[in-house]
ChimeraX commands (.cxc) that place a marker at each C-alpha (Angstrom):
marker #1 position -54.29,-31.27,-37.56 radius 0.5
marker #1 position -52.45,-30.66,-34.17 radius 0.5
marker #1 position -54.87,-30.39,-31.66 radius 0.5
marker #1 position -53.64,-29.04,-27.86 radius 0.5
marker #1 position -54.83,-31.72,-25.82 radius 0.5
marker #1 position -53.09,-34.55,-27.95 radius 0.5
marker #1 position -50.43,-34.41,-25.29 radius 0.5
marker #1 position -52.81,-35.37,-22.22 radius 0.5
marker #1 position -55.17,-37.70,-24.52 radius 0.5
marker #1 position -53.49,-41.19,-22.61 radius 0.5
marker #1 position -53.74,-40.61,-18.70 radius 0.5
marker #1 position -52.91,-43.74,-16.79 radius 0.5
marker #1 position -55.79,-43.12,-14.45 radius 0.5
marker #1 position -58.56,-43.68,-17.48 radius 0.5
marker #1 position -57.26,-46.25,-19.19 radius 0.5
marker #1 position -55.51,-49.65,-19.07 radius 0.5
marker #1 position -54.02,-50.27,-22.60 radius 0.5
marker #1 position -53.91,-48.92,-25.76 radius 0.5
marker #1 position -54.17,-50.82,-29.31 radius 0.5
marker #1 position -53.02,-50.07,-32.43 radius 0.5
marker #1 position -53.11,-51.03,-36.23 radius 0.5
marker #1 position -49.80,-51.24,-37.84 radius 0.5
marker #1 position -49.45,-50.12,-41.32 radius 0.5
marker #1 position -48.93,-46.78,-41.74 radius 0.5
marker #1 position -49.41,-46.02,-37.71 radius 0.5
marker #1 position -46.44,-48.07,-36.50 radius 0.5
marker #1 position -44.63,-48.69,-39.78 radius 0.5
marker #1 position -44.48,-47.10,-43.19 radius 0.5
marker #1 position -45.75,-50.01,-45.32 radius 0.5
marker #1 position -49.34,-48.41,-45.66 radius 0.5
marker #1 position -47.73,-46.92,-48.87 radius 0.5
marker #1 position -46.11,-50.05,-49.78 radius 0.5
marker #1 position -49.72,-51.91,-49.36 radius 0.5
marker #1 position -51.27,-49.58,-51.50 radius 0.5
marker #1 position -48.55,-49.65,-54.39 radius 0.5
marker #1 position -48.97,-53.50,-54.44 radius 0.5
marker #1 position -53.21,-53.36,-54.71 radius 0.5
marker #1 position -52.99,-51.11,-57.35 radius 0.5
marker #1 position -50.43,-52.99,-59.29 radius 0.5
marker #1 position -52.71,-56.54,-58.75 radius 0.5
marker #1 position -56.06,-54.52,-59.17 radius 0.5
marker #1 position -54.20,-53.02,-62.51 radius 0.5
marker #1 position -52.62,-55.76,-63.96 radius 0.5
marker #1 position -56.21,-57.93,-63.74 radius 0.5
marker #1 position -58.39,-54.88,-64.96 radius 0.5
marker #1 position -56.24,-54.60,-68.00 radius 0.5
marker #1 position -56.34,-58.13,-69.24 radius 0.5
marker #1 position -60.04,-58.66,-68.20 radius 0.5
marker #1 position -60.54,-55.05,-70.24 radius 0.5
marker #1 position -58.38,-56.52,-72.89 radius 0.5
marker #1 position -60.46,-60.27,-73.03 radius 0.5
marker #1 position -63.70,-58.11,-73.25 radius 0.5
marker #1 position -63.09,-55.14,-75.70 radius 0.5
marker #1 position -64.05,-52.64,-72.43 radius 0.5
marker #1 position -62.05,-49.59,-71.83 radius 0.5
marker #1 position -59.53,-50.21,-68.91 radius 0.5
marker #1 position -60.29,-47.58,-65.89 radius 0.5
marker #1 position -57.23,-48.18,-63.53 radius 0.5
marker #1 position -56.94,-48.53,-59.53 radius 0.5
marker #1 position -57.49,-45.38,-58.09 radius 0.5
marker #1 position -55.27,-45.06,-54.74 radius 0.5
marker #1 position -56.81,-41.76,-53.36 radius 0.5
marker #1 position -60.26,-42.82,-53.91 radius 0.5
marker #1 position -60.83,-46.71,-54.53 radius 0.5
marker #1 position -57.75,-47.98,-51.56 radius 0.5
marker #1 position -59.31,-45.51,-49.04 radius 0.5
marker #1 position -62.38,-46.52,-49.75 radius 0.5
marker #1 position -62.84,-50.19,-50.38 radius 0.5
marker #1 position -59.51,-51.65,-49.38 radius 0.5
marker #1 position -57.28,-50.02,-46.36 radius 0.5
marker #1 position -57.56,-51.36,-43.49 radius 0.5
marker #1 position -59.49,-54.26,-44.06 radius 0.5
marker #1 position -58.47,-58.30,-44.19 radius 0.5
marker #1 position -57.09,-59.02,-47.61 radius 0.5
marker #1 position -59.95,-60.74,-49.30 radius 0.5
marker #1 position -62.82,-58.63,-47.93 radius 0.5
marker #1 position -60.63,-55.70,-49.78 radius 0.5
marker #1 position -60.90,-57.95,-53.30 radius 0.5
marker #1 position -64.48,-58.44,-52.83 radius 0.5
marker #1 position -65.57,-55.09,-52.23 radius 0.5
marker #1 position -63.23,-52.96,-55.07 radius 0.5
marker #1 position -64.42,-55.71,-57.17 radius 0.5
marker #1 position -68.40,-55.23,-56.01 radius 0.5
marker #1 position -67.80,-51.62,-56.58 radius 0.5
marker #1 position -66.73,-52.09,-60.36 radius 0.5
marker #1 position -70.10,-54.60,-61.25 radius 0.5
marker #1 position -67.22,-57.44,-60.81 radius 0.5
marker #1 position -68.35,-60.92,-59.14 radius 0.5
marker #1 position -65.53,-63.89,-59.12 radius 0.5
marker #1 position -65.69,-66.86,-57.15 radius 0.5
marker #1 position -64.58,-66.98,-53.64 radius 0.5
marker #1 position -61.96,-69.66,-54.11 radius 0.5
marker #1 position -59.53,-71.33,-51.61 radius 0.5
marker #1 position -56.87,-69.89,-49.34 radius 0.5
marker #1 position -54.41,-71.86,-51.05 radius 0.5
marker #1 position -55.16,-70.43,-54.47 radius 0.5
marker #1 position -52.25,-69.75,-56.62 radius 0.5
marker #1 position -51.87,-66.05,-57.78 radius 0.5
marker #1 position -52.84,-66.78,-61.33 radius 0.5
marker #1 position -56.07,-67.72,-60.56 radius 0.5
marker #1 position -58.64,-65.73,-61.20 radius 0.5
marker #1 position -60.47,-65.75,-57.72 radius 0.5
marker #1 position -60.86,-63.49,-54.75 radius 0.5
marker #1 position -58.38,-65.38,-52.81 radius 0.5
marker #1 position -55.99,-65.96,-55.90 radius 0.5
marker #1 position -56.19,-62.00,-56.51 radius 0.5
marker #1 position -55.39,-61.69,-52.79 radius 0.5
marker #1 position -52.78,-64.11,-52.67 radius 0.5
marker #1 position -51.10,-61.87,-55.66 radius 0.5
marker #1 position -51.23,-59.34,-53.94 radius 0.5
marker #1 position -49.63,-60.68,-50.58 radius 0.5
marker #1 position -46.76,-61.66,-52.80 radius 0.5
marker #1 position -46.61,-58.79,-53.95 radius 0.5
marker #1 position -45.96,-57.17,-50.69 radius 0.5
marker #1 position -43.70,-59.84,-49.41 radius 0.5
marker #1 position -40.95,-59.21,-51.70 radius 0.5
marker #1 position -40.54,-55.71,-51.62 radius 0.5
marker #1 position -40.27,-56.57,-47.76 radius 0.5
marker #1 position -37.42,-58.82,-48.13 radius 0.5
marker #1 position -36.01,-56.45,-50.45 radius 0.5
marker #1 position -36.32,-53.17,-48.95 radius 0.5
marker #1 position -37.00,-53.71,-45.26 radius 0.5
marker #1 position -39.35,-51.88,-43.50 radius 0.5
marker #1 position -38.68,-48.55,-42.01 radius 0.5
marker #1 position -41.46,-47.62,-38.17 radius 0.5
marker #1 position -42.34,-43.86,-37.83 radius 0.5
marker #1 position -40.08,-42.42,-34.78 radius 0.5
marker #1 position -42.58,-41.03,-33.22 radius 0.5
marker #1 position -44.71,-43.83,-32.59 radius 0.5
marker #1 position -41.27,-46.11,-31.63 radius 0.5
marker #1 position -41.13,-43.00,-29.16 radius 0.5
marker #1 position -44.80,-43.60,-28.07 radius 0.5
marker #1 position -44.88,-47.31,-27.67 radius 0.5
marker #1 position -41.68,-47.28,-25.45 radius 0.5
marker #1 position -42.76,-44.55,-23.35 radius 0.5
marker #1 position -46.46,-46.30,-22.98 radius 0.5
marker #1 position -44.55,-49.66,-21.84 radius 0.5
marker #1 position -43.09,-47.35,-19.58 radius 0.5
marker #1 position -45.87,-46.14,-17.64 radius 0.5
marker #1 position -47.43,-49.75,-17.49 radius 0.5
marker #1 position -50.03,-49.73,-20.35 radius 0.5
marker #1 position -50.79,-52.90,-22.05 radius 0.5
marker #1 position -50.21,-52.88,-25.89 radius 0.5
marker #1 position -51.25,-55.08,-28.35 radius 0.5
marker #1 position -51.21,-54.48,-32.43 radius 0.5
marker #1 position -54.19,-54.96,-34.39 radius 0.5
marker #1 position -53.81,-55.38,-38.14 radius 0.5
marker #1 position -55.84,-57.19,-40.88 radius 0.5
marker #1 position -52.26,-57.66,-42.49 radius 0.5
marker #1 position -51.25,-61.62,-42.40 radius 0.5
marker #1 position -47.59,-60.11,-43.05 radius 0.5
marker #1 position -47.30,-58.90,-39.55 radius 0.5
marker #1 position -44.82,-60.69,-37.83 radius 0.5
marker #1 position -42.50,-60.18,-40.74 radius 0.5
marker #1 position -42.90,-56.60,-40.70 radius 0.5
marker #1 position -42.49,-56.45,-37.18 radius 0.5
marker #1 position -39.05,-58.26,-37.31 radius 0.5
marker #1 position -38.11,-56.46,-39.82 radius 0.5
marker #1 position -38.63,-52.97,-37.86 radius 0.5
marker #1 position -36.97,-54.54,-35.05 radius 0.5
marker #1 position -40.57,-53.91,-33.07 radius 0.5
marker #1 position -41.58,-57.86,-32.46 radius 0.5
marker #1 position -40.97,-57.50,-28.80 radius 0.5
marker #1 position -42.67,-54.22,-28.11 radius 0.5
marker #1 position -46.71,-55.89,-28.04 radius 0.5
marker #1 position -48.53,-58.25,-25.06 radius 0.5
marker #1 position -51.08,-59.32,-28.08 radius 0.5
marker #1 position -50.69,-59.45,-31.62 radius 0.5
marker #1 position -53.64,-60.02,-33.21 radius 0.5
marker #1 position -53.17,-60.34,-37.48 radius 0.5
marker #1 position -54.68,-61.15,-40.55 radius 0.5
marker #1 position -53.70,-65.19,-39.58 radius 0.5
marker #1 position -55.85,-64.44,-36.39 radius 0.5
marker #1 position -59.15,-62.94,-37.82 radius 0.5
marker #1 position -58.72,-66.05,-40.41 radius 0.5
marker #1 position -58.59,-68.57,-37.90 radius 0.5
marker #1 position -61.07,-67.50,-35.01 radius 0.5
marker #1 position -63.79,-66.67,-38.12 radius 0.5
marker #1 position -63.86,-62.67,-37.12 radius 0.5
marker #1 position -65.29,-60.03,-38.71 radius 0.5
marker #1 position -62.78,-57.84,-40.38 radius 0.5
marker #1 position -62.85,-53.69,-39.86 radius 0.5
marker #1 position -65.13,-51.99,-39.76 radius 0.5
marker #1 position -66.65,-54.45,-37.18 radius 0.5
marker #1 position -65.04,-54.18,-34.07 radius 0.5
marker #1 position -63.70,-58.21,-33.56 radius 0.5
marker #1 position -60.15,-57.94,-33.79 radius 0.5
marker #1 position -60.29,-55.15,-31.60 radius 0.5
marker #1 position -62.44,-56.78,-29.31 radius 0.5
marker #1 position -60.22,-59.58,-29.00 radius 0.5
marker #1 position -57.19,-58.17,-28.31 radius 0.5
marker #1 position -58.43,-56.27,-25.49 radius 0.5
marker #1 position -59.92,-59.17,-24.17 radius 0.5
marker #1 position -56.38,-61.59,-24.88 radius 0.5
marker #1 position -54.97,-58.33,-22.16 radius 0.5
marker #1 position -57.43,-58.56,-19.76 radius 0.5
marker #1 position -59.12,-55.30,-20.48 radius 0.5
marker #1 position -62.41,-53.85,-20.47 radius 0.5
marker #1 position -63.09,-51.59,-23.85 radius 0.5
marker #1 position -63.86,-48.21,-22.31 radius 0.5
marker #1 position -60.58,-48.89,-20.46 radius 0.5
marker #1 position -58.65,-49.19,-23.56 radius 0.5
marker #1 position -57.62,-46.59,-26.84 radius 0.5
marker #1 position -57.60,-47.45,-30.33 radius 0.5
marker #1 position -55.16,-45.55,-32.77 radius 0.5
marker #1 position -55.86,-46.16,-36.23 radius 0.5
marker #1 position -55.18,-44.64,-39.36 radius 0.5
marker #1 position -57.55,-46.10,-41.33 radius 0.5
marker #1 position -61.38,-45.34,-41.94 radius 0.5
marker #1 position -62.38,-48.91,-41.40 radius 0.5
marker #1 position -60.51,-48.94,-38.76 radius 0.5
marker #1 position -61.76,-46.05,-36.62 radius 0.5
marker #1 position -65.36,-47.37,-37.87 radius 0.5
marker #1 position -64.24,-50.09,-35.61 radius 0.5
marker #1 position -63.19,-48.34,-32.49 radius 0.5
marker #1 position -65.97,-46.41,-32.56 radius 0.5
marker #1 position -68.24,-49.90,-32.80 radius 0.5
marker #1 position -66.68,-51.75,-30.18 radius 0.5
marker #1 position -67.43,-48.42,-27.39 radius 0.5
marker #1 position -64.10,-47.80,-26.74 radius 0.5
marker #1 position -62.75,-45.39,-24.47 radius 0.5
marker #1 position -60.84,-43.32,-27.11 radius 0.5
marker #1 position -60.26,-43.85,-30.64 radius 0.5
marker #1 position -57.41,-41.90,-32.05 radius 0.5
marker #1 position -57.14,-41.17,-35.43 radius 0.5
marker #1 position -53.53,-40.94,-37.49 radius 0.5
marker #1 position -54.13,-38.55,-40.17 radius 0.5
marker #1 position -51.11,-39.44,-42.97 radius 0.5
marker #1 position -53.14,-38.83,-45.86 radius 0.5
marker #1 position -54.25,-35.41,-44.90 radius 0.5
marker #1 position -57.72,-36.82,-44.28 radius 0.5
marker #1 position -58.54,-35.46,-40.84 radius 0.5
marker #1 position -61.72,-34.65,-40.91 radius 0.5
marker #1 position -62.65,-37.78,-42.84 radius 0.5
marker #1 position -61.48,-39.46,-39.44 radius 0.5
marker #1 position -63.56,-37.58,-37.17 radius 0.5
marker #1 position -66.95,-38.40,-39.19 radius 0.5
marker #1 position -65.98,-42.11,-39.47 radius 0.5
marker #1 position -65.25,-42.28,-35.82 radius 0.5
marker #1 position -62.13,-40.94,-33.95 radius 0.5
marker #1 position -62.48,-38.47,-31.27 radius 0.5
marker #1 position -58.90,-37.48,-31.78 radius 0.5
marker #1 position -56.69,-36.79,-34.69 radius 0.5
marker #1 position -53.09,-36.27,-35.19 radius 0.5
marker #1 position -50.94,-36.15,-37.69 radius 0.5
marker #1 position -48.15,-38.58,-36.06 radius 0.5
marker #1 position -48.03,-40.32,-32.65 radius 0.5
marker #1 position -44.80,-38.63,-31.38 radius 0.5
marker #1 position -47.92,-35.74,-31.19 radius 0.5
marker #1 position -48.60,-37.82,-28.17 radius 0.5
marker #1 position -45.72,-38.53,-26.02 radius 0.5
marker #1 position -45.02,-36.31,-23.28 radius 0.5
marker link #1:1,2 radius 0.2
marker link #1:2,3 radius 0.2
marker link #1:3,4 radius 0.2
marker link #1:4,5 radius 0.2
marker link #1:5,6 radius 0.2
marker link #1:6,7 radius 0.2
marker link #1:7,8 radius 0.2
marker link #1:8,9 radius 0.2
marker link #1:9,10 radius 0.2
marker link #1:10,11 radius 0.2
marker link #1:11,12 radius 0.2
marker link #1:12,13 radius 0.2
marker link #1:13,14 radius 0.2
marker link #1:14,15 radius 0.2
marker link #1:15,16 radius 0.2
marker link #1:16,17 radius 0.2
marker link #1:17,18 radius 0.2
marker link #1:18,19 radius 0.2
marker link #1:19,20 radius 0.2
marker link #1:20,21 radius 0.2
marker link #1:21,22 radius 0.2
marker link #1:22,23 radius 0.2
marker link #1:23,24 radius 0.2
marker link #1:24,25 radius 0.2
marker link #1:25,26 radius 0.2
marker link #1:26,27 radius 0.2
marker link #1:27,28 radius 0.2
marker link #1:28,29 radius 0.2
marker link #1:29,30 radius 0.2
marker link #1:30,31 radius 0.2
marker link #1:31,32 radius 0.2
marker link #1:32,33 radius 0.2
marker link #1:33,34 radius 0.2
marker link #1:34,35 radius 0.2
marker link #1:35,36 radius 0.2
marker link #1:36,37 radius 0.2
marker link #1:37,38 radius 0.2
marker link #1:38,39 radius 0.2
marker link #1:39,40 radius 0.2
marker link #1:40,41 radius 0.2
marker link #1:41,42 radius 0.2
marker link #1:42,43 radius 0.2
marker link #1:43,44 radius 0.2
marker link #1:44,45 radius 0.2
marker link #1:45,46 radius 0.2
marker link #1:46,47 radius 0.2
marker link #1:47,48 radius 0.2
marker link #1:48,49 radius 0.2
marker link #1:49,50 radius 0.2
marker link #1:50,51 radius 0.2
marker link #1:51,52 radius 0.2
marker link #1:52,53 radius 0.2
marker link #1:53,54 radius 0.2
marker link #1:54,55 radius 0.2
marker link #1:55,56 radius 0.2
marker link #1:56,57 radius 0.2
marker link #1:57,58 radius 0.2
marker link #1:58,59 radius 0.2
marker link #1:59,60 radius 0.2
marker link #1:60,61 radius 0.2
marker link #1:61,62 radius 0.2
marker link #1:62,63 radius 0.2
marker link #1:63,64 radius 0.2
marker link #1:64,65 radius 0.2
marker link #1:65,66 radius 0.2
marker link #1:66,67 radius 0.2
marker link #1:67,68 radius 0.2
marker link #1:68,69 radius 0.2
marker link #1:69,70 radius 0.2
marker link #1:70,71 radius 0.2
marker link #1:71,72 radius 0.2
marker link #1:72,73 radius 0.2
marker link #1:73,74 radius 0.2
marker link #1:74,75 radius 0.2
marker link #1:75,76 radius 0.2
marker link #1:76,77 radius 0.2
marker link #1:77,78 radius 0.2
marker link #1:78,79 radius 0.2
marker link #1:79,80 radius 0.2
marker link #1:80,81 radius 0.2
marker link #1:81,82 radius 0.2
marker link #1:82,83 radius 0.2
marker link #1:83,84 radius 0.2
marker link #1:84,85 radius 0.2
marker link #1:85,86 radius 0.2
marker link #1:86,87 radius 0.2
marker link #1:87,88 radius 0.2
marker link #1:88,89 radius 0.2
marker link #1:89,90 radius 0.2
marker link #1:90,91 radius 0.2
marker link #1:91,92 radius 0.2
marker link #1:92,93 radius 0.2
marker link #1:93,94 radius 0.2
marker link #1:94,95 radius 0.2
marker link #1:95,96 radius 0.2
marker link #1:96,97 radius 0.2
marker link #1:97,98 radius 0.2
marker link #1:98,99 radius 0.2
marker link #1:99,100 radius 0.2
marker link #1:100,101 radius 0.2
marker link #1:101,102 radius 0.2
marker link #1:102,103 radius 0.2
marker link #1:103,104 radius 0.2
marker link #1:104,105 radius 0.2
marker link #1:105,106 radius 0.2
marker link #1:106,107 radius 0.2
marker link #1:107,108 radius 0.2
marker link #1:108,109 radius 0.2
marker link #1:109,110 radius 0.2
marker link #1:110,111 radius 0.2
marker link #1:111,112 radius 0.2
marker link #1:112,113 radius 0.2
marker link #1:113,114 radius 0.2
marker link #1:114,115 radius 0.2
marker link #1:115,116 radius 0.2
marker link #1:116,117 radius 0.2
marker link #1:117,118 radius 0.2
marker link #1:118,119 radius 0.2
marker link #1:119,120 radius 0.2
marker link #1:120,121 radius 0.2
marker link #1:121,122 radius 0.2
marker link #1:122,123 radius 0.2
marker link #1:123,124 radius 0.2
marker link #1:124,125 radius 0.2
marker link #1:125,126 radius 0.2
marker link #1:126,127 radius 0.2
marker link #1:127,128 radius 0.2
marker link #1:128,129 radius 0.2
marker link #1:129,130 radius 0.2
marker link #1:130,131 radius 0.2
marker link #1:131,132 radius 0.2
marker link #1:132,133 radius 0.2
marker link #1:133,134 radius 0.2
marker link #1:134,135 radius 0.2
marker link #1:135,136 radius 0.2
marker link #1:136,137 radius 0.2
marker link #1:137,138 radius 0.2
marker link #1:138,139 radius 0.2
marker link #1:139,140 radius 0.2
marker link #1:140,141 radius 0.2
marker link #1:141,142 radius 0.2
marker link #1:142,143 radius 0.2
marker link #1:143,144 radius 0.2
marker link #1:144,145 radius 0.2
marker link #1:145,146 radius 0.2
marker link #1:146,147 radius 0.2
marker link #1:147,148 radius 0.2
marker link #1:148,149 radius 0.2
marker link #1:149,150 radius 0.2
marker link #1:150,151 radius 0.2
marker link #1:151,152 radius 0.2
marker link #1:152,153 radius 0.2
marker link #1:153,154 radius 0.2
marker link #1:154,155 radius 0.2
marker link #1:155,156 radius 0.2
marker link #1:156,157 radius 0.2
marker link #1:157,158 radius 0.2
marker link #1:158,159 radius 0.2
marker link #1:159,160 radius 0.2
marker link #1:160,161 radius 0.2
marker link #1:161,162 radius 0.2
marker link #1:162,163 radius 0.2
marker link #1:163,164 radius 0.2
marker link #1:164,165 radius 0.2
marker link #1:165,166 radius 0.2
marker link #1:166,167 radius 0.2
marker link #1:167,168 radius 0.2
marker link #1:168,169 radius 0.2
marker link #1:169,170 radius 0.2
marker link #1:170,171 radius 0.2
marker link #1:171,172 radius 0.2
marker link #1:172,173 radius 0.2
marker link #1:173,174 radius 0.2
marker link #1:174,175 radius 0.2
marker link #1:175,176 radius 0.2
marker link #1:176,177 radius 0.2
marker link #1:177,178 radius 0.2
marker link #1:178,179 radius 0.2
marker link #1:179,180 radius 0.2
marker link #1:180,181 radius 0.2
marker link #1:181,182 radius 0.2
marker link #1:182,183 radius 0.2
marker link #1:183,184 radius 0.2
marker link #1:184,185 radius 0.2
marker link #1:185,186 radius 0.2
marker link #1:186,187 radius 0.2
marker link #1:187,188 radius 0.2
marker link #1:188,189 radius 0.2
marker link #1:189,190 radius 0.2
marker link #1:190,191 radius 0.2
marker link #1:191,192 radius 0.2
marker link #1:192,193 radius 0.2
marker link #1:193,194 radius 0.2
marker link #1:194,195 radius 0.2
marker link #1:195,196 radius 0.2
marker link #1:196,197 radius 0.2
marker link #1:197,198 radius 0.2
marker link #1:198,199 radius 0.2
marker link #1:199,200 radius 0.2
marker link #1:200,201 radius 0.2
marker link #1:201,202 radius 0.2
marker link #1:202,203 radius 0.2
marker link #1:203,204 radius 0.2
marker link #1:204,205 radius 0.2
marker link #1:205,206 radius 0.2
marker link #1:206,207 radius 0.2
marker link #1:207,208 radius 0.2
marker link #1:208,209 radius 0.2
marker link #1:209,210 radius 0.2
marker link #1:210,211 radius 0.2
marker link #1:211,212 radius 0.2
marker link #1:212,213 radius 0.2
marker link #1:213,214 radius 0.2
marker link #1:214,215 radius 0.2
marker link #1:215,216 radius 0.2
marker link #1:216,217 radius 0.2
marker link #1:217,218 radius 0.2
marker link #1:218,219 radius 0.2
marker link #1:219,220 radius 0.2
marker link #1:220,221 radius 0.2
marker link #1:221,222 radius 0.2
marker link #1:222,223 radius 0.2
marker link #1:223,224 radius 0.2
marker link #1:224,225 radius 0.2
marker link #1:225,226 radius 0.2
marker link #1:226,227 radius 0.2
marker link #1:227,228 radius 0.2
marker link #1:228,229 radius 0.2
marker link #1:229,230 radius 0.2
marker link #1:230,231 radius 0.2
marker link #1:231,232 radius 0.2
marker link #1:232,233 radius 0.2
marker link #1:233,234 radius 0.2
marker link #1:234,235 radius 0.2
marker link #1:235,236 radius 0.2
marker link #1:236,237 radius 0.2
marker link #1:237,238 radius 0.2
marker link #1:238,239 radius 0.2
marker link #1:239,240 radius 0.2
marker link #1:240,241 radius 0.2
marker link #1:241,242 radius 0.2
marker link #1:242,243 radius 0.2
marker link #1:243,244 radius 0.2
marker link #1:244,245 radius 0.2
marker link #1:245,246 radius 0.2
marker link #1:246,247 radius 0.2
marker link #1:247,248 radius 0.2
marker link #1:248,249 radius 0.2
marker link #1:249,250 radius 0.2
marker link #1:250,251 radius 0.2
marker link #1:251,252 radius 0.2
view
């Protein structure tokens, strides 16, 4: 959904920095993310329909990943798909190993998951938001990524973007400093304060539902919405005041 004003959305004279998630705004591993929870989610499902006698419904990515899982830190994603089929499994540890039936063992699957194909196949970042994140260090704004993904630095390396942020604040972040994942507004919160910034002073750019849920919760100045999956309007009720279909919509 091109809108005209995309162009002029990121004066310099309204605001100081601008924050942004990474997977599928920056990079192109929102796909790769989703791929990987539906092959964990699937893989479970079907033994646990198997061990019961219960008919297996699969992973749905166009309704259960928007819904429950994108966007959000790893094992809040577990706990709420599972919550949404009737499904309650212990917490378990960080350190669980992938086997294990748990919310962090399911989540640590998962992460594997995701790792390999990104030592495999590298990870490829949209041009036009390379294009936007150069020209914004340009002009002075402070930039920080904001991701629930504890894969972050590694996919940042591997895009050859590491250097481009002030403040990273990741999945390894939230974890440690106890935050509130997306929808609440910590990790956005954070970062902004890690660059010195005031919220209405700063944009969020988000692609995710969750994740404009949390712009719009933390009162900042602008949240921009990255519509990928053809899910504009879905945006706009969830929270940004702004939607475009790619950032290079925004350079000027």
């Amino acid at each position: 959904m091109r809108q005209p004003e995309s162009r002029q959305a990121i004066t310099r004279e309204q605001y100081d920095a601008v924050l942004l998630d990474l997977d599928g705004v920056i990079t192109d591993t929102a796909s790769v993310h989703a791929a990987c929870w539906k092959q964990m989610f699937d893989e479970y499902l079907q033994r646990r329909a198997t061990e019961r006698g219960e008919a297996f419904h699969p992973f749905d990515i166009a309704k259960d990943y928007l819904l429950y899982v994108d966007g959000k830190p790893r094992y809040d994603g577990v706990r709420d798909f599972l919550a949404s089929r009737g499904i309650r499994l212990p917490q378990g540890s960080p350190d669980d190993p992938p086997q294990v039936e748990t919310v962090d063992g399911l989540g640590n699957r998962k992460n594997d998951l995701v790792n390999k194909i990104i030592e495999e196949d590298g990870v490829e970042p949209y041009e036009g938001s390379v294009e936007l994140i150069r020209q914004l260090r340009d002009r002075g704004f402070k930039i920080a990524v904001v991701t629930s993904s504890q894969n972050c630095t590694a996919v940042l390396k591997a895009a050859k973007l590491d250097h481009c942020f002030d403040v990273q604040v990741d999945g390894n972040v939230i974890h440690a400093e106890y935050l509130a994942g997306k929808p609440a507004p910590d990790s956005y919160l954070m970062a902004a304060r890690l660059l010195g910034v005031e919220p209405a002073r700063a944009i969020v750019i988000e692609d995710a539902l969750s994740g404009v849920e949390a712009g719009r919760n933390g009162n900042f100045g602008l949240v921009i919405g990255v519509a990928r999956k053809g899910n504009a309007d879905e945006l706009q009720r969830h929270g940004a005041n702004l939607v475009v279909n790619d950032l290079g919509e925004l350079v000027s």
